[in-house]
C-alpha positions as CSV (number, residue, x, y, z in Angstrom):
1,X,-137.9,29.9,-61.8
2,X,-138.4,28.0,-58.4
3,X,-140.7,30.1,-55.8
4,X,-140.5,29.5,-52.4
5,X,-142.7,29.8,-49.5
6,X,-141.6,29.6,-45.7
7,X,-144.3,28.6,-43.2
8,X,-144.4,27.7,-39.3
9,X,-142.5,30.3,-37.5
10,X,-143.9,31.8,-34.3
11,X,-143.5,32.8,-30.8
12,X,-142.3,30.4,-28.1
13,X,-140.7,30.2,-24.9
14,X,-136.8,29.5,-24.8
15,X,-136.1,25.7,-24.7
16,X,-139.2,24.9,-26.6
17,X,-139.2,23.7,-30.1
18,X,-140.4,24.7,-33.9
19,X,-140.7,23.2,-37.3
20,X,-140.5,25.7,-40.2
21,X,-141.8,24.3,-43.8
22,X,-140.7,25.9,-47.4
23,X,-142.5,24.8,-50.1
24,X,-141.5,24.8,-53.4
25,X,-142.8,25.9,-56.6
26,X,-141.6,25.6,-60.4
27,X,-138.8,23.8,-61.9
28,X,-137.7,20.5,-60.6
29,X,-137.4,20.6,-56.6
30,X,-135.0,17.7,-56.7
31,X,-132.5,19.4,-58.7
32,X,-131.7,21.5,-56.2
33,X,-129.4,22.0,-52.8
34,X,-131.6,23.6,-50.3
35,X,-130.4,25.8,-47.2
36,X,-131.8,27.8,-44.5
37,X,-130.6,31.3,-43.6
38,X,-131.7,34.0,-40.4
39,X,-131.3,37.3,-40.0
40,X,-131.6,39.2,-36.7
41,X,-132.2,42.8,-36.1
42,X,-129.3,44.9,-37.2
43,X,-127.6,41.7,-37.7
44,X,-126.4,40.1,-41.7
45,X,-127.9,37.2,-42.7
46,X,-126.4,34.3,-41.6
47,X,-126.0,30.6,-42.8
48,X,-127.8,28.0,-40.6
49,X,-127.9,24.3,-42.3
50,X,-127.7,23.3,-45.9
51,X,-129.1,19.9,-47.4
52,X,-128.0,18.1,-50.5
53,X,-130.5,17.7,-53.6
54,X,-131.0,14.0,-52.4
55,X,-131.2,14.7,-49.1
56,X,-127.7,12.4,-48.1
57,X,-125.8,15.4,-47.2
58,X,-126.4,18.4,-44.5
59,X,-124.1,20.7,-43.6
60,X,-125.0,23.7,-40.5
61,X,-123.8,26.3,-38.5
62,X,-121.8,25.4,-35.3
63,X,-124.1,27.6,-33.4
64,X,-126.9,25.1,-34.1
65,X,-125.6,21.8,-34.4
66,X,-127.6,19.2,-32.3
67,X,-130.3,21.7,-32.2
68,X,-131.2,22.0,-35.9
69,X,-132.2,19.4,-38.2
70,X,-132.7,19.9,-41.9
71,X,-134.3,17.6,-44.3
72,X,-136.3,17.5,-47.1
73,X,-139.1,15.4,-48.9
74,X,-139.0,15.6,-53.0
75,X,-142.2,14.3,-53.4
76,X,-143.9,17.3,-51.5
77,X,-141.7,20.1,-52.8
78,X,-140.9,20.7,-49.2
79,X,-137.7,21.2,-46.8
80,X,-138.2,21.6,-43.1
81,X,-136.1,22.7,-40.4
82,X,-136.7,21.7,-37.1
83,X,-136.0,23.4,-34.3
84,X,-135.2,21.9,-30.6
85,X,-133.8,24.0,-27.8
86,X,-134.8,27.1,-28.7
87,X,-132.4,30.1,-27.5
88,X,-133.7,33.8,-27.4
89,X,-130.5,34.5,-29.8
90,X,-132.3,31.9,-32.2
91,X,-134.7,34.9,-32.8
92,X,-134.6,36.2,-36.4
93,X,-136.4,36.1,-40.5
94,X,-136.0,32.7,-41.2
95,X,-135.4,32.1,-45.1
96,X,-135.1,29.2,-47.4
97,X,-132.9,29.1,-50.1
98,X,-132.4,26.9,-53.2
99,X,-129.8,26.8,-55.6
100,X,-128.4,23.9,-58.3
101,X,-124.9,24.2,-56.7
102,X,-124.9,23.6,-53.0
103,X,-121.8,26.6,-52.6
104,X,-123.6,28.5,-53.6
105,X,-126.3,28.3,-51.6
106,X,-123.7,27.9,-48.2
107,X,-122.2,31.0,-49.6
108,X,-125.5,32.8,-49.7
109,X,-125.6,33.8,-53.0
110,X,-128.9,30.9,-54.0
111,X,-130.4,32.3,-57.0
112,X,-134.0,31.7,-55.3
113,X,-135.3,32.8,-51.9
114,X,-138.2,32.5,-49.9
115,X,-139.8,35.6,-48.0
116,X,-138.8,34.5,-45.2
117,X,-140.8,33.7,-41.5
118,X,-140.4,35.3,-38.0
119,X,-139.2,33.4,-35.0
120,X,-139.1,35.0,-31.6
121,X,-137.8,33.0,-28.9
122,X,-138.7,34.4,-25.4
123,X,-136.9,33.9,-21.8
Protein backbone atom coordinates (compact mmCIF):
# COMPACT_ATOMS: atom_id res chain seq x y z
CA UNK A 1 0.00 0.00 0.00
CA UNK A 2 1.40 3.57 -0.67
CA UNK A 3 -0.82 6.50 1.07
CA UNK A 4 -0.75 9.72 -0.07
CA UNK A 5 -1.19 13.12 1.28
CA UNK A 6 -1.64 16.43 -0.80
CA UNK A 7 -0.79 19.74 0.91
CA UNK A 8 -0.46 23.52 -0.21
CA UNK A 9 -3.51 24.37 -2.09
CA UNK A 10 -5.29 27.74 -1.39
CA UNK A 11 -6.83 30.77 -2.50
CA UNK A 12 -4.98 33.27 -4.78
CA UNK A 13 -5.51 35.87 -7.20
CA UNK A 14 -5.35 34.94 -11.00
CA UNK A 15 -1.68 35.29 -12.36
CA UNK A 16 -0.23 34.48 -8.99
CA UNK A 17 1.46 31.21 -8.21
CA UNK A 18 1.19 27.89 -5.89
CA UNK A 19 3.19 24.82 -4.99
CA UNK A 20 1.19 21.75 -3.98
CA UNK A 21 3.21 18.89 -2.04
CA UNK A 22 2.10 14.92 -1.81
CA UNK A 23 3.75 13.08 0.47
CA UNK A 24 4.12 9.60 0.34
CA UNK A 25 3.67 6.76 2.63
CA UNK A 26 4.37 2.90 2.47
CA UNK A 27 6.03 0.87 -0.04
CA UNK A 28 8.97 2.15 -2.03
CA UNK A 29 8.27 5.80 -3.38
CA UNK A 30 10.79 5.41 -6.03
CA UNK A 31 9.10 2.52 -7.59
CA UNK A 32 6.55 4.50 -8.76
CA UNK A 33 5.35 6.98 -11.75
CA UNK A 34 3.65 9.86 -10.05
CA UNK A 35 0.83 12.20 -11.67
CA UNK A 36 -1.36 14.99 -10.78
CA UNK A 37 -5.03 15.11 -11.59
CA UNK A 38 -8.00 18.15 -11.00
CA UNK A 39 -11.35 18.05 -10.86
CA UNK A 40 -13.68 21.08 -11.20
CA UNK A 41 -17.23 21.40 -10.19
CA UNK A 42 -19.47 19.34 -12.38
CA UNK A 43 -16.47 18.73 -14.34
CA UNK A 44 -14.51 14.77 -14.61
CA UNK A 45 -11.28 14.57 -13.45
CA UNK A 46 -8.81 15.48 -15.65
CA UNK A 47 -5.08 14.60 -16.28
CA UNK A 48 -2.55 17.51 -15.56
CA UNK A 49 1.26 16.31 -15.65
CA UNK A 50 2.79 12.92 -14.96
CA UNK A 51 6.53 12.23 -13.80
CA UNK A 52 8.64 9.21 -14.30
CA UNK A 53 9.74 7.02 -11.21
CA UNK A 54 13.26 8.65 -11.61
CA UNK A 55 12.15 11.86 -12.18
CA UNK A 56 13.83 12.03 -16.18
CA UNK A 57 10.54 12.02 -17.72
CA UNK A 58 7.29 14.42 -17.37
CA UNK A 59 4.51 14.36 -19.46
CA UNK A 60 1.28 17.24 -18.97
CA UNK A 61 -1.78 18.51 -20.20
CA UNK A 62 -1.59 21.14 -23.11
CA UNK A 63 -3.76 23.32 -21.08
CA UNK A 64 -0.86 23.77 -18.62
CA UNK A 65 2.25 23.47 -20.29
CA UNK A 66 4.79 26.32 -19.39
CA UNK A 67 2.64 26.86 -16.48
CA UNK A 68 3.04 23.55 -14.59
CA UNK A 69 6.07 21.95 -13.43
CA UNK A 70 6.15 18.52 -11.82
CA UNK A 71 8.93 17.00 -10.10
CA UNK A 72 9.72 14.87 -7.47
CA UNK A 73 12.38 14.23 -4.61
CA UNK A 74 12.80 10.28 -3.57
CA UNK A 75 14.57 10.95 -0.69
CA UNK A 76 11.55 12.96 0.94
CA UNK A 77 8.73 10.77 -0.34
CA UNK A 78 7.46 13.91 -1.98
CA UNK A 79 6.27 15.17 -5.61
CA UNK A 80 5.35 18.85 -6.06
CA UNK A 81 3.65 20.60 -8.62
CA UNK A 82 4.17 24.12 -9.05
CA UNK A 83 1.97 26.37 -10.24
CA UNK A 84 2.77 29.74 -12.22
CA UNK A 85 0.16 31.82 -13.91
CA UNK A 86 -2.64 30.97 -12.29
CA UNK A 87 -6.07 31.06 -14.34
CA UNK A 88 -9.58 31.13 -12.61
CA UNK A 89 -10.22 27.88 -14.85
CA UNK A 90 -7.17 26.39 -12.94
CA UNK A 91 -9.69 26.17 -10.01
CA UNK A 92 -10.40 22.55 -8.95
CA UNK A 93 -9.45 19.23 -6.14
CA UNK A 94 -6.13 18.78 -6.82
CA UNK A 95 -5.05 14.93 -6.51
CA UNK A 96 -1.89 12.95 -6.56
CA UNK A 97 -1.63 9.82 -7.96
CA UNK A 98 0.88 6.94 -8.03
CA UNK A 99 1.04 3.92 -9.82
CA UNK A 100 4.15 1.26 -10.90
CA UNK A 101 3.14 1.76 -14.57
CA UNK A 102 3.23 5.37 -15.68
CA UNK A 103 -0.16 4.50 -18.23
CA UNK A 104 -1.62 3.89 -15.98
CA UNK A 105 -1.45 6.56 -14.00
CA UNK A 106 -1.87 9.08 -17.39
CA UNK A 107 -4.90 6.95 -17.97
CA UNK A 108 -6.19 7.65 -14.58
CA UNK A 109 -6.65 4.48 -13.37
CA UNK A 110 -3.32 4.78 -10.52
CA UNK A 111 -4.01 2.16 -8.02
CA UNK A 112 -3.28 4.92 -5.14
CA UNK A 113 -4.67 8.40 -4.69
CA UNK A 114 -4.37 11.16 -2.42
CA UNK A 115 -7.42 13.07 -0.94
CA UNK A 116 -6.96 15.57 -2.88
CA UNK A 117 -6.50 19.75 -2.08
CA UNK A 118 -8.55 22.81 -3.12
CA UNK A 119 -7.31 25.49 -5.38
CA UNK A 120 -9.39 28.50 -6.16
CA UNK A 121 -7.99 30.99 -8.42
CA UNK A 122 -9.74 34.38 -8.25
CA UNK A 123 -10.04 37.35 -11.04
Amino acid sequence: QVQLAESGGGLVQAGGSLRLSCAASGRTFSNYALGWFRQAPGKEREFVVGISWSGGSTYGADSVKGRFTISRDNAKNTVYLQMNSLKPEDTAVYYCAADVFRSRVVAGNADYWGQGTQVTVYS
